[in-house]
SEVEX-167383 format. One line per field, with one value per atom (N, C-alpha, C, O): chain; x, y, z negated; residue in one letter; atom name; residue number from 1. Coordinates in pm, whole numbers. Layout:
! SEVEX-167383
mol: [A  ...]
xx: [X  ...]
yy: [Y  ...]
zz: [Z  ...]
type: [A  ...]
atom: [CA  ...]
seq: [NUM  ...]
! end
This chain:
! SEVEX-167383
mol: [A  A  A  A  A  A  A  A  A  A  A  A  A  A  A  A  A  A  A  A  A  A  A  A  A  A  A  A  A  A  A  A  A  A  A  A  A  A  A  A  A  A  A  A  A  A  A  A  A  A  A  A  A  A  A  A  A  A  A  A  A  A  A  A  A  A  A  A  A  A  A  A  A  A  A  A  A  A  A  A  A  A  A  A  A  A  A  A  A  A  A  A  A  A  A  A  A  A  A  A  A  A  A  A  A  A  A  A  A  A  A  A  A  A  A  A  A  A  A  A  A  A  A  A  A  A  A  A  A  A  A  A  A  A  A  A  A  A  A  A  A  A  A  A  A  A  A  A  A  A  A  A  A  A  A  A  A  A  A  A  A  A  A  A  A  A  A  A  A  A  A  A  A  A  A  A  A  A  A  A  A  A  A  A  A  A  A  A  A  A  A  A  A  A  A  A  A  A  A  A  A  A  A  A  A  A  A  A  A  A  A  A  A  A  A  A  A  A  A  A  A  A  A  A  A  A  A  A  A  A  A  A  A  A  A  A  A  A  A  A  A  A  A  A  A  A  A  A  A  A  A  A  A  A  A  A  A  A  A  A  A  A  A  A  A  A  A  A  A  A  A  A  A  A  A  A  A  A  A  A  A  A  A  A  A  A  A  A  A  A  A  A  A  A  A  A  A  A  A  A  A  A  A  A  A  A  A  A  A  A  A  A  A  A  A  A  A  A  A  A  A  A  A  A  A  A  A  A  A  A  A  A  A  A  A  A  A  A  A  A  A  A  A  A  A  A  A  A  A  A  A  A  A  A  A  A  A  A  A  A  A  A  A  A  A  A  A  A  A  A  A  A  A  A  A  A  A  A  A  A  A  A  A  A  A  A  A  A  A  A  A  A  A  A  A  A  A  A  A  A  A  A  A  A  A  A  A  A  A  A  A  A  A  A  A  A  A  A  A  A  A  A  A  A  A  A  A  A  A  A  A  A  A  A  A  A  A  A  A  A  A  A  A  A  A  A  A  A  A  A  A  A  A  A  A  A  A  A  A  A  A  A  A  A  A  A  A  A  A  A  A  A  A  A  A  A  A  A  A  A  A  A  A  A  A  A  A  A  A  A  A  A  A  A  A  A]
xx: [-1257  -1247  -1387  -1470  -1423  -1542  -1529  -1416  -1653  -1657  -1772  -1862  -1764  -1889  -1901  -2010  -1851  -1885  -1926  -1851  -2065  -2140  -2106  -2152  -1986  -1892  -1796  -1801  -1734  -1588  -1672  -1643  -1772  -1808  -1862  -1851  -1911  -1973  -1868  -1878  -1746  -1644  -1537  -1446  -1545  -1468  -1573  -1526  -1738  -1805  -1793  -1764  -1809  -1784  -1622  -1603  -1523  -1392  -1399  -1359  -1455  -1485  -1509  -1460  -1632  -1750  -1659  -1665  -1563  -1518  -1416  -1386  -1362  -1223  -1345  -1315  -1450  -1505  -1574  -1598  -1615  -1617  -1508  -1505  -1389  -1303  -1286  -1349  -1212  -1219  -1276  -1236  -1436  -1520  -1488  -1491  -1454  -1431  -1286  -1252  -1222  -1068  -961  -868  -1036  -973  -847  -846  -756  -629  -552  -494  -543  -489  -555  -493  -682  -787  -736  -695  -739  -724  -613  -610  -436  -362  -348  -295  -406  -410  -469  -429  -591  -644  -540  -561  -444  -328  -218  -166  -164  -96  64  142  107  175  314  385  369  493  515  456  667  730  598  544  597  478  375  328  294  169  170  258  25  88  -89  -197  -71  -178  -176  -145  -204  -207  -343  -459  -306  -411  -436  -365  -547  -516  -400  -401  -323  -210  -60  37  -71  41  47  -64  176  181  240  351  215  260  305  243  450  513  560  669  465  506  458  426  449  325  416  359  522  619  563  487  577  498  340  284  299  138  108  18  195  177  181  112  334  346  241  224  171  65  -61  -119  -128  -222  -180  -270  -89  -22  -66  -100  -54  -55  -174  -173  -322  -403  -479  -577  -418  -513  -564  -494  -683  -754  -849  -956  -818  -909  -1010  -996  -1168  -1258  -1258  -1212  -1318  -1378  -1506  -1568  -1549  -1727  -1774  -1802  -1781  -1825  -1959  -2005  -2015  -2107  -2065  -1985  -2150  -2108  -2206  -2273  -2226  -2316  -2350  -2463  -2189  -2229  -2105  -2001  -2115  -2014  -2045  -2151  -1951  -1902  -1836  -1759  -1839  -1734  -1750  -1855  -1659  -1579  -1502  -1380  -1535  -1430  -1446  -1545  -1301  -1259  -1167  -1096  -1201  -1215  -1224  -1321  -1113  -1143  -1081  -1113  -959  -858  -839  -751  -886  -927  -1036  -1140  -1042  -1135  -1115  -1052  -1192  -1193  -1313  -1429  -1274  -1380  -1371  -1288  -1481  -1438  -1585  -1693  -1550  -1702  -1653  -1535  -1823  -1822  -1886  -1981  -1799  -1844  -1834  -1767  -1931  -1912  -1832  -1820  -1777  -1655  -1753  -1748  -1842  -1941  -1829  -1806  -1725  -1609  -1530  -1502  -1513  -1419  -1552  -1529  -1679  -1763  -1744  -1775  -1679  -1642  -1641  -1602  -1688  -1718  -1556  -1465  -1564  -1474  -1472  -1586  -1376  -1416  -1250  -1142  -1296  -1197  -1188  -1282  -1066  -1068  -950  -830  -1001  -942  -889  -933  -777  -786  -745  -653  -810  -832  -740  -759  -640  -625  -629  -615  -654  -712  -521  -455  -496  -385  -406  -505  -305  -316  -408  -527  -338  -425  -533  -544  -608  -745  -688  -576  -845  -805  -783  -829  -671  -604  -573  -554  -577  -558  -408  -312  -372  -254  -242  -138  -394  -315  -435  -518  -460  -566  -544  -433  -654  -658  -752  -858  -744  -835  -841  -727  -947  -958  -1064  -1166  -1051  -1179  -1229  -1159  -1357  -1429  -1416  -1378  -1442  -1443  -1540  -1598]
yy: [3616  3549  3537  3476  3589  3551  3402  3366  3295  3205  3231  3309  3134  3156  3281  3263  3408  3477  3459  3406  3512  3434  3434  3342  3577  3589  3495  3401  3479  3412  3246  3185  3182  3051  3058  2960  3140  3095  3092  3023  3180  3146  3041  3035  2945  2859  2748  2659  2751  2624  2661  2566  2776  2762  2743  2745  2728  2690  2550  2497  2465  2356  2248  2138  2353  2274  2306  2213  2397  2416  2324  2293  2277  2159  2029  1962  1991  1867  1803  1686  1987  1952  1893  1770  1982  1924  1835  1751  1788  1598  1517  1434  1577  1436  1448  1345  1548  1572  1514  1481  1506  1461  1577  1561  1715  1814  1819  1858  1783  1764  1912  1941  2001  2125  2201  2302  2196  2266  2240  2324  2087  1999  2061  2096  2103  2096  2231  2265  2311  2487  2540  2627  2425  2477  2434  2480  2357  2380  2463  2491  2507  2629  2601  2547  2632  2600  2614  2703  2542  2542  2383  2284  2430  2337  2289  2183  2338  2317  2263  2190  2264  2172  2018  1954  1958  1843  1768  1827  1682  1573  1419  1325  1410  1255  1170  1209  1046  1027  880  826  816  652  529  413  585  526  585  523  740  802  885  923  940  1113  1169  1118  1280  1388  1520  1599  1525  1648  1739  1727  1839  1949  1913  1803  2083  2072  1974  1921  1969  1858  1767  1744  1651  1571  1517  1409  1668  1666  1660  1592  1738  1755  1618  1578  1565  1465  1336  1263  1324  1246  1276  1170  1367  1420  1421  1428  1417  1375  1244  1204  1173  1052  961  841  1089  1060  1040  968  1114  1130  1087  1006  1092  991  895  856  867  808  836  881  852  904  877  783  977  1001  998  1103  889  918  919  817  1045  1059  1108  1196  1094  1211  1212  1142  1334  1412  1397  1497  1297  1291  1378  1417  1418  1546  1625  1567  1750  1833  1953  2014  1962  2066  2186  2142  2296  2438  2505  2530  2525  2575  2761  2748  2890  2959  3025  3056  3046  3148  3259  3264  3366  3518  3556  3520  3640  3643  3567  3573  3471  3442  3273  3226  3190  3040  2955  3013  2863  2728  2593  2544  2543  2380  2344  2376  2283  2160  2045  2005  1903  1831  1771  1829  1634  1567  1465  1429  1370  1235  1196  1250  1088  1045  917  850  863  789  777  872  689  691  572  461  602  493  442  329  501  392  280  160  351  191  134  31  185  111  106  22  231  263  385  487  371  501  610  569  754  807  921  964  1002  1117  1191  1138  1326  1406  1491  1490  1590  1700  1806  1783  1914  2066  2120  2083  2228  2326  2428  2390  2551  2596  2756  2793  2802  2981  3073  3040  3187  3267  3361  3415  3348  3437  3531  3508  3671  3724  3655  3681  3570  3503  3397  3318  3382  3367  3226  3193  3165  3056  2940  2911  2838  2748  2643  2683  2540  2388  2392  2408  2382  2383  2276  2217  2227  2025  1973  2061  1866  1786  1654  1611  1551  1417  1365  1427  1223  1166  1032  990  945  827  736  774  610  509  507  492  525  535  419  331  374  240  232  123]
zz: [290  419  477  409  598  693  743  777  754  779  860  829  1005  1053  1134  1189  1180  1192  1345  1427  1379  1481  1612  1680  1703  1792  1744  1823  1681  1684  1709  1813  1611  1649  1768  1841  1802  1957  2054  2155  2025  2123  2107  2189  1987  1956  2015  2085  1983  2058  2196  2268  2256  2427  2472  2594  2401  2460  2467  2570  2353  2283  2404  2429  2482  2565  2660  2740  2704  2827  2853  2968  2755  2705  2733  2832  2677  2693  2806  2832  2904  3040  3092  3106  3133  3170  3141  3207  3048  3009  3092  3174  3035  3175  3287  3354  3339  3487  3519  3633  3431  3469  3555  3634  3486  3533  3446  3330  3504  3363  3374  3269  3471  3442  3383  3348  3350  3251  3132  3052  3115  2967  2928  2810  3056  2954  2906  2801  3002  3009  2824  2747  2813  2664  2546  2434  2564  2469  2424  2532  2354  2286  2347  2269  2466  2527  2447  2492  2335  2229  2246  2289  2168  2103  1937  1907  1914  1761  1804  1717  1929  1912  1934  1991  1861  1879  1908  1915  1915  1963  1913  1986  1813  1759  1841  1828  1929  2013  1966  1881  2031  1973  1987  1944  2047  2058  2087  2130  2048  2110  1997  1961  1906  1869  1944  1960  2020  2069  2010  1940  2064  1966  2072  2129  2098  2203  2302  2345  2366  2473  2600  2696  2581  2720  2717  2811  2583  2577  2558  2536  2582  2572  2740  2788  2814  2919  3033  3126  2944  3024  3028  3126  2888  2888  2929  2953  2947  3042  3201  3285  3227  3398  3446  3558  3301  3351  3308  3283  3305  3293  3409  3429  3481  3640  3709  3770  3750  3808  3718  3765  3617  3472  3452  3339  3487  3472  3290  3225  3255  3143  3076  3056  3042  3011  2870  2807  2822  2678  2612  2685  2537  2442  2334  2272  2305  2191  2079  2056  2010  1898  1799  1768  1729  1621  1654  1683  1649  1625  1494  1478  1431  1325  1402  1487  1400  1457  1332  1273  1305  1209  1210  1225  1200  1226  1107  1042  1088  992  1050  1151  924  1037  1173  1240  1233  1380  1486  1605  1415  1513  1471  1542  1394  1365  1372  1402  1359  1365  1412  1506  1317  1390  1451  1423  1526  1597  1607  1689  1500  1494  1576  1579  1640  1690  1684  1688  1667  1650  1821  1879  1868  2045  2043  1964  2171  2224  2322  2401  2336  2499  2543  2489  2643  2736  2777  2732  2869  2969  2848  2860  2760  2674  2587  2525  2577  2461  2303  2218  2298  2127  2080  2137  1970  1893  1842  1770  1909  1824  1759  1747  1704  1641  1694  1721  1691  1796  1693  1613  1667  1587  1620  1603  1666  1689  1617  1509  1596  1539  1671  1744  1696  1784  1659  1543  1781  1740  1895  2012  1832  1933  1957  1868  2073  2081  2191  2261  2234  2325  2452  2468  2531  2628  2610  2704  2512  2467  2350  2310  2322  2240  2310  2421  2200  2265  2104  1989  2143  2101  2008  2084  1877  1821  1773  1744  1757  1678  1754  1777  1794  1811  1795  1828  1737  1718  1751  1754  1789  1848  1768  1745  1715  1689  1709  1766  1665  1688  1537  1436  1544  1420  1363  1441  1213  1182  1239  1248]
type: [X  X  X  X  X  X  X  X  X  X  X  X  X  X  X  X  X  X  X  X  X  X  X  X  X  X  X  X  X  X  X  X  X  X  X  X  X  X  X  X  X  X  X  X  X  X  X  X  X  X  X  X  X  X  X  X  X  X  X  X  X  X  X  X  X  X  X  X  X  X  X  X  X  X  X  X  X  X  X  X  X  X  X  X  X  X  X  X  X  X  X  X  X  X  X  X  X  X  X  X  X  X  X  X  X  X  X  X  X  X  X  X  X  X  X  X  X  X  X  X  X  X  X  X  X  X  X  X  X  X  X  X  X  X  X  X  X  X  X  X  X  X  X  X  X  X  X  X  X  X  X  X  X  X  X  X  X  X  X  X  X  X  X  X  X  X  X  X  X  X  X  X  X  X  X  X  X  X  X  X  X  X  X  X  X  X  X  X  X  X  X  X  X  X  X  X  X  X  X  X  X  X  X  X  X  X  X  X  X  X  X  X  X  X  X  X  X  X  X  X  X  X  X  X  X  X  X  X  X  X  X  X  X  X  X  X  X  X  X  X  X  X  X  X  X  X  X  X  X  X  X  X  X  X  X  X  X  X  X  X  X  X  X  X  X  X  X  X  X  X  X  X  X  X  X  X  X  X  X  X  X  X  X  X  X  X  X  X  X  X  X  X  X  X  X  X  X  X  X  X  X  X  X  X  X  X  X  X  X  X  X  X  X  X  X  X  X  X  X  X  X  X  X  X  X  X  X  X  X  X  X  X  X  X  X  X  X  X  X  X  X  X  X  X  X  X  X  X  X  X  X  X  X  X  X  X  X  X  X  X  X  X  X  X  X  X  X  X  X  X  X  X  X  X  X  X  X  X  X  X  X  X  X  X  X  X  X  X  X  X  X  X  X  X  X  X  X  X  X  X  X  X  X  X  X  X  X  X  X  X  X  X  X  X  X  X  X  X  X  X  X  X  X  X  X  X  X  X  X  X  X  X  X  X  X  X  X  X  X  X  X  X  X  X  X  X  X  X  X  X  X  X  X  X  X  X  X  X  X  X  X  X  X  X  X  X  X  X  X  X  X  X  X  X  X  X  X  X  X  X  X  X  X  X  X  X  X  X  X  X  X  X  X  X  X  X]
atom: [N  CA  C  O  N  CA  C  O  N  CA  C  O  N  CA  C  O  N  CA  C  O  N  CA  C  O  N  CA  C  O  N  CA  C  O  N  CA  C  O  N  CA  C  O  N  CA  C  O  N  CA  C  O  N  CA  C  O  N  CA  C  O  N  CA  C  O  N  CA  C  O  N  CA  C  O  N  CA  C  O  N  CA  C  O  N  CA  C  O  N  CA  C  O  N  CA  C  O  N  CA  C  O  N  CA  C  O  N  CA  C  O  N  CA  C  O  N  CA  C  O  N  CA  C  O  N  CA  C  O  N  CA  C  O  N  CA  C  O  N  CA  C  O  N  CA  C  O  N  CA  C  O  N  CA  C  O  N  CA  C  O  N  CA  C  O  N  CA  C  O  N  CA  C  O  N  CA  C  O  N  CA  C  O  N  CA  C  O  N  CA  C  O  N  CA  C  O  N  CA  C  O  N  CA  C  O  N  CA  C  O  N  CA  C  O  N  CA  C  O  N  CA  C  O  N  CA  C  O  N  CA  C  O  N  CA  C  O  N  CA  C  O  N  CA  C  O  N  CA  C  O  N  CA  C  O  N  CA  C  O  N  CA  C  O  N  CA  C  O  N  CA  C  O  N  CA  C  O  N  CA  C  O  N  CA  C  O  N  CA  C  O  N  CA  C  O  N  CA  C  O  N  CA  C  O  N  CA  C  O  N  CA  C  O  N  CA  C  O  N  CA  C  O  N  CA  C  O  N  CA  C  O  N  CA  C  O  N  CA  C  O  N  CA  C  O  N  CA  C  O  N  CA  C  O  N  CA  C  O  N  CA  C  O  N  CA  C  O  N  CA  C  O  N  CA  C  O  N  CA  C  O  N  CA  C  O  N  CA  C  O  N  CA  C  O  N  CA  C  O  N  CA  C  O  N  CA  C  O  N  CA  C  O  N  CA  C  O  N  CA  C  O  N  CA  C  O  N  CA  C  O  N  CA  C  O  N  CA  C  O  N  CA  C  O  N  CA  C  O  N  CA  C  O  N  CA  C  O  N  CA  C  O  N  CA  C  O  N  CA  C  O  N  CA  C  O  N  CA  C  O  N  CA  C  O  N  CA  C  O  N  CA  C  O  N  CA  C  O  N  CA  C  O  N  CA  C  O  N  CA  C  O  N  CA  C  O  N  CA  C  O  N  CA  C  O  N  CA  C  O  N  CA  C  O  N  CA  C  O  N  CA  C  O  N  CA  C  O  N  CA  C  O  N  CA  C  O]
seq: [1  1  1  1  2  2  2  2  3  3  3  3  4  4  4  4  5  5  5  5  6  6  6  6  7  7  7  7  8  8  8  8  9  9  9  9  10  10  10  10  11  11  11  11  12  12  12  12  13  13  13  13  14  14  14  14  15  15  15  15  16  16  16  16  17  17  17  17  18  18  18  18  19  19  19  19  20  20  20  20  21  21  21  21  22  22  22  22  23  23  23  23  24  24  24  24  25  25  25  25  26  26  26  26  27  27  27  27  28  28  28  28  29  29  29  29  30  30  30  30  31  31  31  31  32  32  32  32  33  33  33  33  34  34  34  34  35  35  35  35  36  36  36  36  37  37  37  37  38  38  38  38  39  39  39  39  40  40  40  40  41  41  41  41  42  42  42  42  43  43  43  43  44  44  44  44  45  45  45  45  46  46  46  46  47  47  47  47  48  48  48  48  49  49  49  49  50  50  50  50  51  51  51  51  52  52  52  52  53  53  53  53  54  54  54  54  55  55  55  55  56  56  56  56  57  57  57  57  58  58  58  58  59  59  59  59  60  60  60  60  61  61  61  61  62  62  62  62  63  63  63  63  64  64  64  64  65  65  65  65  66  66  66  66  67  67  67  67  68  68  68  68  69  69  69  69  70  70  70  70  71  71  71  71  72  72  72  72  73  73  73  73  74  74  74  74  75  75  75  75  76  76  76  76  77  77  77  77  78  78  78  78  79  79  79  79  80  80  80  80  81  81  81  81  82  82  82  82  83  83  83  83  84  84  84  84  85  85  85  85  86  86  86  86  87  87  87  87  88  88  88  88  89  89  89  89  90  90  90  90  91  91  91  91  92  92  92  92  93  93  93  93  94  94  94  94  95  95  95  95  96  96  96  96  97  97  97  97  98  98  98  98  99  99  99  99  100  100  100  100  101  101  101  101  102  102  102  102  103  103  103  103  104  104  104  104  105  105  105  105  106  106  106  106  107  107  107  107  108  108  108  108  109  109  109  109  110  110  110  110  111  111  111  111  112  112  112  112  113  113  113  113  114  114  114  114  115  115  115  115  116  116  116  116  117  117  117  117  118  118  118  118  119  119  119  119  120  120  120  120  121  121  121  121  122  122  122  122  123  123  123  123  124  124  124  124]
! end
């Protein structure tokens, strides 16, 4: 197995950054576009599990308008061979004043890479 291989991570950290722009921006058709548009993906968030992109969708709808203000303290990218990886980061959310940690698993399909699980939490 290739780990690391230096095309595939650079295109798993630039989807990464293109998903974390959006976010701040509160571009929510970006946000929901980078998810793996199935019944199978899912999104465990700080107060919600989400099972399928319906219900991923429907909770990003009803994000709108929410500004978003984060940094990104540490991030890990992760890929294995040509078509996996994770991305996990440790953030601040400036708008709520608490520390969290976010985590990806990103696959690459015909129409590029896209979001199959993601979680979000408050750090202890």
């Amino acid at each position: 197995m290739d780990v690391n291989l230096a095309d595939v991570h650079a295109e798993i950290t630039d989807v990464f950054w293109k998903y974390t722009n959006a976010l701040k921006a509160n571009d929510i058709d970006a946000v929901t576009k980078a998810f793996w548009n199935s019944r199978h993906t899912l999104r465990y968030g700080t107060g919600e599990n989400l099972y399928g992109m319906e219900a991923i969708a429907r909770f990003r709808n009803s994000q709108r308008g929410q500004p978003v203000e984060l940094e990104i303290t540490r991030l890990v990218i992760t890929a294995f061979n040509q078509d996996f990886g994770t991305a996990n980061c440790e953030m601040n959310r400036i708008d709520l004043g608490v520390s969290c940690r976010m985590s990806h698993s990103w696959v690459r399909f015909v129409d590029g890479w896209r979001i199959v699980a993601a979680h979000v939490s408050v750090a202890p």
